[in-house]
Structures are given as C-alpha cells and as structure tokens.
Residue frames as a rotation matrix with the C-alpha (Angstrom) as fourth column:
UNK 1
0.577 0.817 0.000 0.00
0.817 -0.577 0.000 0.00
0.000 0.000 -1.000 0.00
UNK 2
-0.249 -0.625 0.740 1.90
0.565 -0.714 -0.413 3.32
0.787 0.315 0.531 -1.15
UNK 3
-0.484 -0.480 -0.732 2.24
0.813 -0.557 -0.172 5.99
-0.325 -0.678 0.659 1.82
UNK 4
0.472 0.870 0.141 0.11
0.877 -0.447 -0.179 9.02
-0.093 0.208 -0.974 1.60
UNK 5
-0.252 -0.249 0.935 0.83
0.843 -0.530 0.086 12.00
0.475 0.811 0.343 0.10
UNK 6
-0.543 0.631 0.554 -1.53
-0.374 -0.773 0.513 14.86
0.752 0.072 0.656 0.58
UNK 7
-0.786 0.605 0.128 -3.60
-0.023 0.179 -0.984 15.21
-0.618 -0.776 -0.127 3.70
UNK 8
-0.091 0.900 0.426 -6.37
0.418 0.423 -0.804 16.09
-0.904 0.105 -0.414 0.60
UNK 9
0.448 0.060 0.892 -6.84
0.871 -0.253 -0.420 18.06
0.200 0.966 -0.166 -2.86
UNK 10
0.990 0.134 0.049 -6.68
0.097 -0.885 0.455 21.55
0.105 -0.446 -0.889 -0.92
UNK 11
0.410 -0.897 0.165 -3.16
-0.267 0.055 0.962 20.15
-0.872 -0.439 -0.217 1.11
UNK 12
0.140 -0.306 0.942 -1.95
0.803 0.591 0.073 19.06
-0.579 0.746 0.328 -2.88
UNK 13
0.619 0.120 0.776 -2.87
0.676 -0.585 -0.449 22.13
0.400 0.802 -0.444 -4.55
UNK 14
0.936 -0.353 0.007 -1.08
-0.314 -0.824 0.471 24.25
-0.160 -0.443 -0.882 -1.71
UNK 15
0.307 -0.892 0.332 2.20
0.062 0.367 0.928 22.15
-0.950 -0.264 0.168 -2.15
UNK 16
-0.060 -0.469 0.881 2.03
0.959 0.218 0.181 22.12
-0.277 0.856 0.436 -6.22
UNK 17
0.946 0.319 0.058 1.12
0.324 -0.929 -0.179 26.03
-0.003 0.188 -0.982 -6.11
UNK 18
0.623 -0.735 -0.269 5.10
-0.410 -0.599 0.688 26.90
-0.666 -0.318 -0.674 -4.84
UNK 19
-0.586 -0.540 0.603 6.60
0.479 0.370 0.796 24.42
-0.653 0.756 0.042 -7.98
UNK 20
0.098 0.128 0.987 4.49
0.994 -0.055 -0.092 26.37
0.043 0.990 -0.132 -10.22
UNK 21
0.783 -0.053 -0.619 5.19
0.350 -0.785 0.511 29.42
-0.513 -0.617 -0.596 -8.66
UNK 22
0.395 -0.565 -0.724 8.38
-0.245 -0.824 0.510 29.32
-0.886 -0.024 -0.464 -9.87
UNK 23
-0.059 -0.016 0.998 8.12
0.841 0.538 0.059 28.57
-0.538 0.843 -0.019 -13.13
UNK 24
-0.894 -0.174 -0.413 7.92
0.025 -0.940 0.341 32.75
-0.448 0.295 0.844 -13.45
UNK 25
-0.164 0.840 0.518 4.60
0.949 0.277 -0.149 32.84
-0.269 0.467 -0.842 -15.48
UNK 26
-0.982 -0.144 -0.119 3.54
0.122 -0.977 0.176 35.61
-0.141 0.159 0.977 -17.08
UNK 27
-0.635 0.667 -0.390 0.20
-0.768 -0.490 0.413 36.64
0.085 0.562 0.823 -16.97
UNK 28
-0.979 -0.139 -0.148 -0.78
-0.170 0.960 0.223 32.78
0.111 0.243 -0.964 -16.19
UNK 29
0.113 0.992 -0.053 -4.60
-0.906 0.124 0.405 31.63
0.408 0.002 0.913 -16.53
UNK 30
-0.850 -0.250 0.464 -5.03
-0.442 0.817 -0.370 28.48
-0.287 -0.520 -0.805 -14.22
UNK 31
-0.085 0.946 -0.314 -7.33
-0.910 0.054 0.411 25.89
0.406 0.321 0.856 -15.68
UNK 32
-0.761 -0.240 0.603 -8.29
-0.440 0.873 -0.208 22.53
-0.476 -0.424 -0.770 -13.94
UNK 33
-0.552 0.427 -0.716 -10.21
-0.191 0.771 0.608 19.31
0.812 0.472 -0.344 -15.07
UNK 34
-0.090 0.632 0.770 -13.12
-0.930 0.224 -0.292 18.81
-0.357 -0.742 0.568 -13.12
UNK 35
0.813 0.467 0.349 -14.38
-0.050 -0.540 0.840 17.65
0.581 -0.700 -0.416 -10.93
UNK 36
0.552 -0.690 -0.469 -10.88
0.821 0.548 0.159 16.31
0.147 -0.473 0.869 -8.91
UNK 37
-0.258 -0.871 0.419 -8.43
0.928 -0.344 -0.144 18.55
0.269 0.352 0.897 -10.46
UNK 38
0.068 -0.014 0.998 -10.56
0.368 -0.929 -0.038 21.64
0.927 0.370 -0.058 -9.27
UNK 39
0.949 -0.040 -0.312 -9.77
0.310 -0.036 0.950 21.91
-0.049 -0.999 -0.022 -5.46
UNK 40
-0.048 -0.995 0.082 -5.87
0.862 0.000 0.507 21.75
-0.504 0.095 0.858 -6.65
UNK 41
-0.050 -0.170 0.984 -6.48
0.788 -0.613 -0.066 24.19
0.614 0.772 0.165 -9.34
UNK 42
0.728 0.675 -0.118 -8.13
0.569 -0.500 0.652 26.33
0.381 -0.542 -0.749 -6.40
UNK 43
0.765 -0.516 -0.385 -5.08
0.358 -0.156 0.920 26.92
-0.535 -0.842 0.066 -4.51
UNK 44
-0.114 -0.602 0.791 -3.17
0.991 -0.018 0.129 27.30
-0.063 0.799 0.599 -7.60
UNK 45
0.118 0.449 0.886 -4.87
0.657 -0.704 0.270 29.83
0.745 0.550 -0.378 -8.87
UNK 46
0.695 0.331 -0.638 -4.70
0.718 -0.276 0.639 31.39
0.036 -0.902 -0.430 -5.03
UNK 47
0.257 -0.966 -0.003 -1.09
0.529 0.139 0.837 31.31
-0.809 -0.217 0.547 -4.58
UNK 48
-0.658 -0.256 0.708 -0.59
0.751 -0.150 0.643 32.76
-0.058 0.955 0.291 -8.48
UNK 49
-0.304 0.297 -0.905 -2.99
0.083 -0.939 -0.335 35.34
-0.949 -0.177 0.260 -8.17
UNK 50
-0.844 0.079 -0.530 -4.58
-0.535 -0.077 0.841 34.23
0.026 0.994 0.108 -11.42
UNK 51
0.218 0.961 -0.167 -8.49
-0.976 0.212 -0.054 33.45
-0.017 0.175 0.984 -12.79
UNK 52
-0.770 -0.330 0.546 -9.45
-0.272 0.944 0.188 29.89
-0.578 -0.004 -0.816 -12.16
UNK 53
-0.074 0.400 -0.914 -11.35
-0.956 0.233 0.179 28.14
0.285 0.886 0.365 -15.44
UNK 54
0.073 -0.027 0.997 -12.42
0.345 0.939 0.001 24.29
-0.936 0.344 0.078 -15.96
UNK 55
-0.411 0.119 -0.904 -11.99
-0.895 0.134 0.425 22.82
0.172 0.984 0.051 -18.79
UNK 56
0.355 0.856 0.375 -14.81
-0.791 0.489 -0.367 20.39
-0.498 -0.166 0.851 -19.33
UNK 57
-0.261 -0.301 -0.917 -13.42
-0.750 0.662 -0.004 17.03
0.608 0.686 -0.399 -20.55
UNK 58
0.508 0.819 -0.267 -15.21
-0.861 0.476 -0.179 13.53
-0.019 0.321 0.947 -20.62
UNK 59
-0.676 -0.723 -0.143 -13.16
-0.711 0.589 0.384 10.10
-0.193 0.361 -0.912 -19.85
UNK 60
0.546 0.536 -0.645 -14.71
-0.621 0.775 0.118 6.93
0.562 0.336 0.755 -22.14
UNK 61
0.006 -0.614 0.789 -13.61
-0.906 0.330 0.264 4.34
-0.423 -0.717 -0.555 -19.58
UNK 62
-0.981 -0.155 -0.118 -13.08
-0.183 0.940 0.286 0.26
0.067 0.302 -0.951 -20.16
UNK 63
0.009 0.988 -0.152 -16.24
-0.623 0.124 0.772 -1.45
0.782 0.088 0.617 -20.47
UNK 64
0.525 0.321 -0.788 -15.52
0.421 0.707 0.568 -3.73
0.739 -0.631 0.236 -17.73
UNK 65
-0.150 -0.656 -0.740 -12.96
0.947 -0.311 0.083 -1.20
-0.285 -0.688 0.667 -15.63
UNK 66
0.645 0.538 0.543 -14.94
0.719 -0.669 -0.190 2.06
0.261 0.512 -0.818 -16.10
UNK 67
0.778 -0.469 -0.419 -12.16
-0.160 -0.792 0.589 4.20
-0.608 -0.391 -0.691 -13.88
UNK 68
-0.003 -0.952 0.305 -9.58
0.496 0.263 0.828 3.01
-0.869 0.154 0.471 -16.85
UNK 69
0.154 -0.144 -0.977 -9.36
-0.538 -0.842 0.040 5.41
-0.829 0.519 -0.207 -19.53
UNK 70
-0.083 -0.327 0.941 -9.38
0.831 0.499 0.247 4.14
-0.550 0.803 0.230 -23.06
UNK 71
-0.059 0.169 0.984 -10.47
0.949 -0.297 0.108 7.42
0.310 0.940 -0.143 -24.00
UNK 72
-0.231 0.308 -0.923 -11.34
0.631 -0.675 -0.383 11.34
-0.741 -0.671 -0.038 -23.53
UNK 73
-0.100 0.227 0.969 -12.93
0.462 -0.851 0.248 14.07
0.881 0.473 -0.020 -25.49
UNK 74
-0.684 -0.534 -0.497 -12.94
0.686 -0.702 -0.191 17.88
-0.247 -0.472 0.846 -24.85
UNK 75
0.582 0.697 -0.419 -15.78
0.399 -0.693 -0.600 20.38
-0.709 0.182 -0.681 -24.76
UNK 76
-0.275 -0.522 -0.808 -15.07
-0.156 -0.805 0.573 22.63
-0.949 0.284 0.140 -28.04
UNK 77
0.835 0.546 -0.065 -16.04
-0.023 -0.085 -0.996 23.08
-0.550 0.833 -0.058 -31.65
UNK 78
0.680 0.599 -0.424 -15.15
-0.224 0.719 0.658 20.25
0.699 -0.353 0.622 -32.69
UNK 79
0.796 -0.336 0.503 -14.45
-0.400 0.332 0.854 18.38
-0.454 -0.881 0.130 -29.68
UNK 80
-0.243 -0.970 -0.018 -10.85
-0.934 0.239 -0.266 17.31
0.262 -0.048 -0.964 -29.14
UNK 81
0.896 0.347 0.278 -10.83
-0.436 0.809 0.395 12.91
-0.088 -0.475 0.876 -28.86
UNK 82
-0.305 -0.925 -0.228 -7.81
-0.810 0.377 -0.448 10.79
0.500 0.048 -0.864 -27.97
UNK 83
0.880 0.475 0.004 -8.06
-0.470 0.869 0.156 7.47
0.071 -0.139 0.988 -27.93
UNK 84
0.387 -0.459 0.800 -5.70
-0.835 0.194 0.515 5.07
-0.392 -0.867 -0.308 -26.06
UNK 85
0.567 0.178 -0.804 -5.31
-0.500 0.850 -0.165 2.07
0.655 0.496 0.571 -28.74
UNK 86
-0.510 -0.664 -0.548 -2.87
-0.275 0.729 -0.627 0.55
0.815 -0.169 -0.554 -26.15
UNK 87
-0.578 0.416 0.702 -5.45
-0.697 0.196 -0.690 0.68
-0.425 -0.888 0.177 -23.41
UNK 88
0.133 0.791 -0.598 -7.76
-0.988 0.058 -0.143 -0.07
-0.078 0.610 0.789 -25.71
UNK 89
0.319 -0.218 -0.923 -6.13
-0.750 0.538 -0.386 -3.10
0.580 0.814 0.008 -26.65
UNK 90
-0.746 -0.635 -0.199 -5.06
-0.246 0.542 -0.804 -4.31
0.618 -0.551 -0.561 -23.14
UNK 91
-0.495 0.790 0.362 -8.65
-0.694 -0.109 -0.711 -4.32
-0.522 -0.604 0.602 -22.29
UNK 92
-0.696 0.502 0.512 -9.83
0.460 0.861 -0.218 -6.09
-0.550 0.084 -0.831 -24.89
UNK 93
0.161 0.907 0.389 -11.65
0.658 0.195 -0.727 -4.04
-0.735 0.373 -0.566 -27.04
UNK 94
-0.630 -0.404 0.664 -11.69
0.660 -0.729 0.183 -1.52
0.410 0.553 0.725 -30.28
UNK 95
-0.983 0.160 -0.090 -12.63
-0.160 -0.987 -0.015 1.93
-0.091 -0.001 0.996 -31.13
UNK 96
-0.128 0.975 -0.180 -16.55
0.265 0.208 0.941 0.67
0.956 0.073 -0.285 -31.63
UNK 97
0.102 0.196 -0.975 -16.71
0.959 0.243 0.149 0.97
0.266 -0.950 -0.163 -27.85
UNK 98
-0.677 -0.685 -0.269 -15.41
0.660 -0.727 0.189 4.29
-0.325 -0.050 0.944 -28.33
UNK 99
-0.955 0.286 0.084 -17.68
0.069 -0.063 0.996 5.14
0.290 0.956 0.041 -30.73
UNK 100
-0.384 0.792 -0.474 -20.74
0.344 0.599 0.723 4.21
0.857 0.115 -0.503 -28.95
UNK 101
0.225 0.241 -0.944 -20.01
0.963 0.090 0.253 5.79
0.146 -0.966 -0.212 -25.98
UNK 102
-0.530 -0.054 0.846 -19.14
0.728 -0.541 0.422 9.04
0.435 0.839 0.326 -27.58
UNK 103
-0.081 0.797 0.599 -22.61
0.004 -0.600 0.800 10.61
0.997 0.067 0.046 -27.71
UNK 104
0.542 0.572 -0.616 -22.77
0.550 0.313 0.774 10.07
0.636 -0.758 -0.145 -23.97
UNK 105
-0.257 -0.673 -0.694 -19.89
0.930 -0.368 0.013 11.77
-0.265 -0.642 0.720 -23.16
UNK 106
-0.459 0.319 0.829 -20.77
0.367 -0.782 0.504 14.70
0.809 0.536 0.241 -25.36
UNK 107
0.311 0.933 -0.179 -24.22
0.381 0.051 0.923 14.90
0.871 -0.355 -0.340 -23.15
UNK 108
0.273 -0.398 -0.876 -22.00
0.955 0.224 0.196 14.71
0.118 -0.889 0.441 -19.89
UNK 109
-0.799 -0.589 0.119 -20.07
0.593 -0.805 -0.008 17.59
0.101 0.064 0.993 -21.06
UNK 110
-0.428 0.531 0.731 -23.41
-0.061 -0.824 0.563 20.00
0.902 0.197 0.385 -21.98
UNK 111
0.386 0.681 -0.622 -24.70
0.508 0.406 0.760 19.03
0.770 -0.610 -0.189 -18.61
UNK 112
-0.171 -0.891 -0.420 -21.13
0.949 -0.264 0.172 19.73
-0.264 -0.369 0.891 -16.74
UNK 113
-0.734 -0.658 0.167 -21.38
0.659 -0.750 -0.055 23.37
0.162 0.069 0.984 -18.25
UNK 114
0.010 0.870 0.493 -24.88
-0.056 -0.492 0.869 24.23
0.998 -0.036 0.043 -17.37
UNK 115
0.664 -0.024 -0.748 -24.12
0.678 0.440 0.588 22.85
0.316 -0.897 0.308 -13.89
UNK 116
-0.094 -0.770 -0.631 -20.71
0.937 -0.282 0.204 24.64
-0.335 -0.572 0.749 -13.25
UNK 117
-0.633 -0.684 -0.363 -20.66
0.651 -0.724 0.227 27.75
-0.418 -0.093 0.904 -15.29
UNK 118
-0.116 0.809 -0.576 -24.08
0.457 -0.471 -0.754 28.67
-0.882 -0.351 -0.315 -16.05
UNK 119
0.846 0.476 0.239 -24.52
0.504 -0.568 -0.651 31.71
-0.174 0.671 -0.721 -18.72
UNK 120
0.593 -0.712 -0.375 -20.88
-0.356 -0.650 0.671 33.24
-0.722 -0.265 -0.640 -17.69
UNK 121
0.924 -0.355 0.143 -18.51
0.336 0.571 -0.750 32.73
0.185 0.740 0.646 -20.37
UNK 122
0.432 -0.884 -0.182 -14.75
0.791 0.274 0.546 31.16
-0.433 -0.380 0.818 -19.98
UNK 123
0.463 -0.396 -0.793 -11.93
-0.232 -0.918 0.322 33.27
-0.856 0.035 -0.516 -19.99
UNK 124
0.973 -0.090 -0.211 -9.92
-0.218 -0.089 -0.972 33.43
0.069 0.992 -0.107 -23.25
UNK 125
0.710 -0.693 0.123 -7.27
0.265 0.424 0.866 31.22
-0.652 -0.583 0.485 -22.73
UNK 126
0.759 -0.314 0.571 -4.99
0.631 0.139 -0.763 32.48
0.160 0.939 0.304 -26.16
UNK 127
0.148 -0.514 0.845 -2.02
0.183 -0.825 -0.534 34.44
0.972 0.233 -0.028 -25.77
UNK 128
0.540 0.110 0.834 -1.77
-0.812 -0.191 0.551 33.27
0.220 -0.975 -0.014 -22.16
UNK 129
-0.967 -0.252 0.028 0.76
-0.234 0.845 -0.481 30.88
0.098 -0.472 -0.876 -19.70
UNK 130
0.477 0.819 0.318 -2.23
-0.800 0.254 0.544 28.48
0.365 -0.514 0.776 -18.81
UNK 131
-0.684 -0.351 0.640 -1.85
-0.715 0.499 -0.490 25.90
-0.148 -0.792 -0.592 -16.26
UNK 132
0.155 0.877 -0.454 -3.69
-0.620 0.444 0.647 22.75
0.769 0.182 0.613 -16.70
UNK 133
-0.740 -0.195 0.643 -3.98
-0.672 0.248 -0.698 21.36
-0.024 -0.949 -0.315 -13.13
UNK 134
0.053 0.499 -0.865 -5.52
-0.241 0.847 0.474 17.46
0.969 0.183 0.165 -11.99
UNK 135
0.456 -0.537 0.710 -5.05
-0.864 -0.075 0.498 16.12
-0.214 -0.840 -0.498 -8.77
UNK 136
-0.102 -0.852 0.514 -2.93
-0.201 0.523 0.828 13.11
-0.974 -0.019 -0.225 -10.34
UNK 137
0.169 -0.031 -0.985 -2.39
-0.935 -0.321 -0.151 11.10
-0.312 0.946 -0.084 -13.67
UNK 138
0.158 -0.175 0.972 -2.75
-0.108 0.975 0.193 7.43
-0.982 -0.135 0.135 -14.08
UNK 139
0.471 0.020 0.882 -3.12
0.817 0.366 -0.445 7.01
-0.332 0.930 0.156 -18.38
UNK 140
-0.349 -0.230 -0.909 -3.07
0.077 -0.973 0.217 10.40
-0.934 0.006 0.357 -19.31
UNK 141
-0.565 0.493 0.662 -5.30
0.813 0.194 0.549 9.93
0.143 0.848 -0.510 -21.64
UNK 142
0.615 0.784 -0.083 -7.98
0.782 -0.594 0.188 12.73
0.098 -0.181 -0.979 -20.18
UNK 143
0.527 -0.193 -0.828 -4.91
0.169 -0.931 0.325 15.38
-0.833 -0.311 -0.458 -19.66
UNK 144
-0.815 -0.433 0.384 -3.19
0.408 0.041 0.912 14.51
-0.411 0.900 0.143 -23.37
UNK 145
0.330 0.845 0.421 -6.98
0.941 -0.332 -0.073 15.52
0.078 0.420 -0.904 -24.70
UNK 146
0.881 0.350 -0.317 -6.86
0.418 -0.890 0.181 19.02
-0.219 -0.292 -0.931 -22.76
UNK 147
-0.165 -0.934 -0.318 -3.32
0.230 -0.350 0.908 19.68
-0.959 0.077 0.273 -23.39
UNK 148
-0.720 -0.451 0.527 -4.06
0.490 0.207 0.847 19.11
-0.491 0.868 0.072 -27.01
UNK 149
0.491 0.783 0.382 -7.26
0.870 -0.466 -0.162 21.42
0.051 0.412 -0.910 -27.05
UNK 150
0.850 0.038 -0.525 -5.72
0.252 -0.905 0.343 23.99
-0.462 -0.424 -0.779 -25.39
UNK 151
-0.445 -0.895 -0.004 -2.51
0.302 -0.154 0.941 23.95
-0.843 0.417 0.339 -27.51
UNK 152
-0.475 -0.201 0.856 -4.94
0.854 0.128 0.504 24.48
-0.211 0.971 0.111 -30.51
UNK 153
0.791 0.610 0.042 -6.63
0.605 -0.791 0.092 27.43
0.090 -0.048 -0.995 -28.98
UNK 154
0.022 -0.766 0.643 -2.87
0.504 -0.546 -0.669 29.23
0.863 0.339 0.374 -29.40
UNK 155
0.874 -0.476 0.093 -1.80
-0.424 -0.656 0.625 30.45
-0.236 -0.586 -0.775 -25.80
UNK 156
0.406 -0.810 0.424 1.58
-0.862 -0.493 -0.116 31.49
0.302 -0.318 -0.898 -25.16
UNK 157
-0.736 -0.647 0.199 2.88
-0.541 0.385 -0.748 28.64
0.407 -0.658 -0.633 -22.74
UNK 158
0.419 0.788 -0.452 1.11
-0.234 0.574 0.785 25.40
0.877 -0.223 0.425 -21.83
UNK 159
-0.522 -0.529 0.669 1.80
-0.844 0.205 -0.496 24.17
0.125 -0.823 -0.554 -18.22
UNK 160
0.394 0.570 -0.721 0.74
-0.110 0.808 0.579 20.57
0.913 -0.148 0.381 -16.86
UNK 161
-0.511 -0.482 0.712 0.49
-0.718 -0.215 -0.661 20.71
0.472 -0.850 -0.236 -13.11
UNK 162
0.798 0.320 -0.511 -0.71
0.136 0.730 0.670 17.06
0.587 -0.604 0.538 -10.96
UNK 163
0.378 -0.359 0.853 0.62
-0.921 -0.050 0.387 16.72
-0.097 -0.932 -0.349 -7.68
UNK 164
-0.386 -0.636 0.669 1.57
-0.485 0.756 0.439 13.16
-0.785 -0.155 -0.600 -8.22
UNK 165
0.273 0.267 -0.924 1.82
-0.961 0.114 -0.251 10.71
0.038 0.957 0.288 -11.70
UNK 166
0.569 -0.644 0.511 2.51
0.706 0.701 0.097 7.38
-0.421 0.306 0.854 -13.14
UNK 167
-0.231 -0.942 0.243 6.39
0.458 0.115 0.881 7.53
-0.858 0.315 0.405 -14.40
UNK 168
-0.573 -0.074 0.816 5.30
0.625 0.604 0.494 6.64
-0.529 0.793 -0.300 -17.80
UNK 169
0.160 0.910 0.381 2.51
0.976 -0.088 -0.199 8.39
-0.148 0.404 -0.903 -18.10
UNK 170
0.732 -0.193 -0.653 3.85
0.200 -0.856 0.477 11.73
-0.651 -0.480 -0.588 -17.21
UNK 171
-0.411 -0.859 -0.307 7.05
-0.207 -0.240 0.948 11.31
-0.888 0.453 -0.079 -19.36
UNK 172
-0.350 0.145 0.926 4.69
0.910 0.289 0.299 10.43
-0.224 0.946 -0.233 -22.48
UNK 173
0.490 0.829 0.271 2.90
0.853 -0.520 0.050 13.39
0.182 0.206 -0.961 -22.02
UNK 174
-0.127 -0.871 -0.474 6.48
0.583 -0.452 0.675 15.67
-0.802 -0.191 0.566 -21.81
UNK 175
-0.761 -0.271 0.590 5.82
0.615 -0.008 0.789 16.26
-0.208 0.963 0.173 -25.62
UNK 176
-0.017 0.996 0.090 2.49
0.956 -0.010 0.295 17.78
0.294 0.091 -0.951 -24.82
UNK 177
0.966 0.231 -0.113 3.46
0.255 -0.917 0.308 20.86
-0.032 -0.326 -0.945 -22.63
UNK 178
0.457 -0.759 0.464 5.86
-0.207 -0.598 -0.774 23.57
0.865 0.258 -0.431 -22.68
UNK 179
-0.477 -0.410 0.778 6.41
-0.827 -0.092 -0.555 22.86
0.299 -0.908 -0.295 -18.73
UNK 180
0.149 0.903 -0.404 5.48
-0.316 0.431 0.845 20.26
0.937 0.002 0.350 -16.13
UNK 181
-0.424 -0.540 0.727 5.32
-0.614 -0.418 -0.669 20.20
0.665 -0.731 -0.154 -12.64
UNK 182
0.639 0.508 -0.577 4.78
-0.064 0.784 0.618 17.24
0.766 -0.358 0.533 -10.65
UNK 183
0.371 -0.653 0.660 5.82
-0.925 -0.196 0.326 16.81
-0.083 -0.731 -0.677 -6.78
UNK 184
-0.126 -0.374 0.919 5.73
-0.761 0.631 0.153 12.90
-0.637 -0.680 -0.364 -7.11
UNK 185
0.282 0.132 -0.950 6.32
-0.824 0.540 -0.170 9.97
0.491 0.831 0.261 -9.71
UNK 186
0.295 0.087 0.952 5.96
-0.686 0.712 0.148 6.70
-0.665 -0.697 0.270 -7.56
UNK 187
-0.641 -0.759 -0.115 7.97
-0.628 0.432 0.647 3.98
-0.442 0.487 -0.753 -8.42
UNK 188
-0.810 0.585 0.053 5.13
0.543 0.711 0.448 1.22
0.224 0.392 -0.892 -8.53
UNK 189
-0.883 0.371 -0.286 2.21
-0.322 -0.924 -0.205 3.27
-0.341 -0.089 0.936 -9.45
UNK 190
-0.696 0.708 0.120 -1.47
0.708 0.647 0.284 1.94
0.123 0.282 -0.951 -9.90
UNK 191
0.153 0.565 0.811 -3.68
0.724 -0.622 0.297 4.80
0.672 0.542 -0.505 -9.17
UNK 192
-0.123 -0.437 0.891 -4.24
0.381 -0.849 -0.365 8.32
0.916 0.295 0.271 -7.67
UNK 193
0.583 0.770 0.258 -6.15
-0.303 -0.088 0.949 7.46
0.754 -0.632 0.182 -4.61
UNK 194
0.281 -0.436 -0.855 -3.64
0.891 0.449 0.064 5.50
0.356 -0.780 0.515 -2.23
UNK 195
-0.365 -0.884 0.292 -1.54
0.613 -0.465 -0.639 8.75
0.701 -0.055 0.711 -2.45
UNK 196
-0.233 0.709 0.666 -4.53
-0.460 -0.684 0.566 11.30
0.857 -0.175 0.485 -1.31
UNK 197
-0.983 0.180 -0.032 -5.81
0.092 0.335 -0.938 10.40
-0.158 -0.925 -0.346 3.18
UNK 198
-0.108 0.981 0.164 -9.03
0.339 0.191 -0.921 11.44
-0.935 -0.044 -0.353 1.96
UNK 199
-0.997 0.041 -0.073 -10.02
-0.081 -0.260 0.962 11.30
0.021 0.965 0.262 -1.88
UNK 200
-0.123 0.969 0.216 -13.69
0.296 0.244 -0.923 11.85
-0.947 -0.049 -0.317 -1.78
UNK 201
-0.158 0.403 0.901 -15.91
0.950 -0.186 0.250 11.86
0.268 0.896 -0.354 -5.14
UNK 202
-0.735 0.111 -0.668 -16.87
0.203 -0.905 -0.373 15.42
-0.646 -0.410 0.643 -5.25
UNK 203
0.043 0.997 0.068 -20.60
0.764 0.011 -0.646 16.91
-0.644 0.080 -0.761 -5.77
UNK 204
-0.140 -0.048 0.989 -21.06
0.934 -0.338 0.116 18.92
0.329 0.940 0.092 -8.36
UNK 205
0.869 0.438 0.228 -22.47
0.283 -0.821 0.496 21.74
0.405 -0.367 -0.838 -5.92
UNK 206
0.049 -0.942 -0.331 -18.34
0.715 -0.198 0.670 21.45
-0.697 -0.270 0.664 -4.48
UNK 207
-0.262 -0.588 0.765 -17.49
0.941 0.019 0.337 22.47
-0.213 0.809 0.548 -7.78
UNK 208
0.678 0.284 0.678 -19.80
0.228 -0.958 0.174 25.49
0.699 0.036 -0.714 -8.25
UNK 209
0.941 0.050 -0.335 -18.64
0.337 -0.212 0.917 26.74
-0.025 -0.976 -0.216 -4.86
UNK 210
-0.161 -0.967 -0.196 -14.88
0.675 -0.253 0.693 26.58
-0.720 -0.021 0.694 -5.41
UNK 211
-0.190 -0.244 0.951 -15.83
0.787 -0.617 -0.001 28.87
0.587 0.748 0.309 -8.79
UNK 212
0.631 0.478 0.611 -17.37
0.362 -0.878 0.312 31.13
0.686 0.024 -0.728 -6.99
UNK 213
0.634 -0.385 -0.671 -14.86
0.678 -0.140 0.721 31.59
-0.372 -0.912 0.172 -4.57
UNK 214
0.051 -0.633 0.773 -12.69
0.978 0.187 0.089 31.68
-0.201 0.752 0.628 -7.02
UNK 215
-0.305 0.143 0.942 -14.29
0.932 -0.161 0.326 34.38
0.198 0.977 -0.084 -8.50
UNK 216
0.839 0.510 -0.188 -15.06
0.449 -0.455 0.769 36.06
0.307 -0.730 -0.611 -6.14
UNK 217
0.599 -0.798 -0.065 -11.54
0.595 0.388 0.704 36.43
-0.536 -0.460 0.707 -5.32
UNK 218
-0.479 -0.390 0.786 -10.47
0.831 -0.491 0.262 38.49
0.283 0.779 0.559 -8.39
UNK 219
0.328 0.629 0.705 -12.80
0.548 -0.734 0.401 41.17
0.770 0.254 -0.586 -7.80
C-alpha cells in the first residue's frame, strides 16, 4: 500500500502552487479538469494570483474497468478525442466501444457546463501561460486531450500541473506541454487514490462553490 501524500486536494494544490510558482509565469490563466483537479487548481490559482477556469473534458472508460481510460474528449467546436489504442487493446476491445459511448460523453459535457458555469462565459485562454492542473495522472489519456485542445486554442505557454503521476505516463505526455510540474512519480504506481488520506468523489455543488470563490476572489 503506497504511503500518503496529501492530507487532501486543498493540502496538494497548496504544495504544487510553490513548484508552479516558480516557473515565473507571465500573466498565467489556471485551468483545472473537473471535478478532482478543481480543489488543486483552487489553490493554484490562489497562490498565483490568477483566474481559475475548468476545462470540461469527458473520460470513455473500459467497459468492464470504467475508472480506466481508453479514452477522452474535450468540450469545443469540434471536440478534441484521444483514444488510447494501447489501453484499448489491453482491455480487450476496439474503437466501436469508443464510438458508442461518444454521444454520452458529449451529453455529460453539456450538462457539466450548465451545472458549473451557467450563462458566464470562460476566460480566453490564447495568448496566455495556462496551467492545466488534476489532482494526479494514471493514463493520461484525459490530460493529453486538454493539453491538445488547449494547444490548438494558441496560448503562449502550456503548463501541466498534478501533484503526483505514473512515471510513464507523465514522461509520455512531456511532448504535450511547454512545462510540467509534478511533486511525485511513484515507483510502482497503480492509481491516484492511495496517495490522497481522503479522496472523496466530489458533488457537483463542491465544484460550483470553489468557482465562486474563485471568482469572487479576483474582484
């Protein structure tokens, strides 16, 4: 059993806030992946004195190991999809499964942005350092998606901030951002939860809340 980390998302986001700290940013726009990744992003964004954003992205999990990634699409016109063919393939199954499950994510997503961000529209991430904060990284299949939207919406400087990663996963996904800041790359690594004393699911009403804090916070 791996050795905890992080007392919780909050106690994660305050420790990866001072490694992205000094990465100098300019200007830096902090986005996280809900619903996990936005507690961390919180503190980020605190510590940086910079707007916190979601980006709204969708993992297509195994069909028999839904928390395994085989897939992920990205809110956006059109959506951003990366698809895992080696998960894919160590599970047992093709892109049909992909395919099929699709339209559901889609749905997930238009739900996810009536839920979290209402009528307000996101900041303009172009021509900005953005941070893309998780609270860890088992495939990297869901943060290779968002890296690769947000690289096509032209900001400045991509960052990839998780508090702890697989090895593997983390060094595939090197090619993806301009930076990356991770406190912890466990040797034998299986998922994101051992690391975390308390990893509750979080309620969607969490999520609202931290925006508004958020927001609330700039003004």
């Amino acid at each position: 059993m791996a050795p905890p980390l992080f007392d919780d998302r909050a106690h994660a986001g305050r420790l990866l806030a001072a490694r992205v700290k000094a990465l100098s940013l300019h200007d830096p726009l902090v986005i996280a992946l809900p619903r996990g990744g936005v507690p961390v992003g919180a503190e980020v964004a605190r510590e940086l004195q910079a707007p916190l954003e979601l980006l709204l992205v969708r993992k297509i999990g195994a069909p028999w190991q839904p928390e395994l990634a085989v897939a992920a699409v990205v809110d956006g016109s059109p959506p951003e999809l990366v698809v895992d063919d080696h998960a894919l393939r160590a599970v047992g199954c093709g892109r049909a499964h992909v395919e099929a499950q699709l339209p559901y994510a889609l749905a997930e997503i238009e739900r996810r942005r009536a839920a979290y961000l209402g009528a307000e529209a996101p900041v303009d991430p172009s021509g900005r350092d953005v941070v893309v904060v998780d609270d860890g990284l088992a495939t990297g299949t869901t943060a290779r998606a968002a890296l690769r939207a947000l690289r096509r919406r032209r900001v400045r400087r991509l960052v990839l901030a998780v508090p702890v990663a697989a090895r593997e996963s983390l060094e595939a996904l090197r090619g993806e951002a301009d930076d990356v800041a991770c406190l912890s790359t466990p040797e034998h690594f299986e998922a994101v939860s051992p690391y975390y004393r308390r990893f509750e699911q979080l309620e969607d009403g969490e999520v609202v809340e931290l925006i508004r804090a958020a927001r609330s916070a700039e003004r």
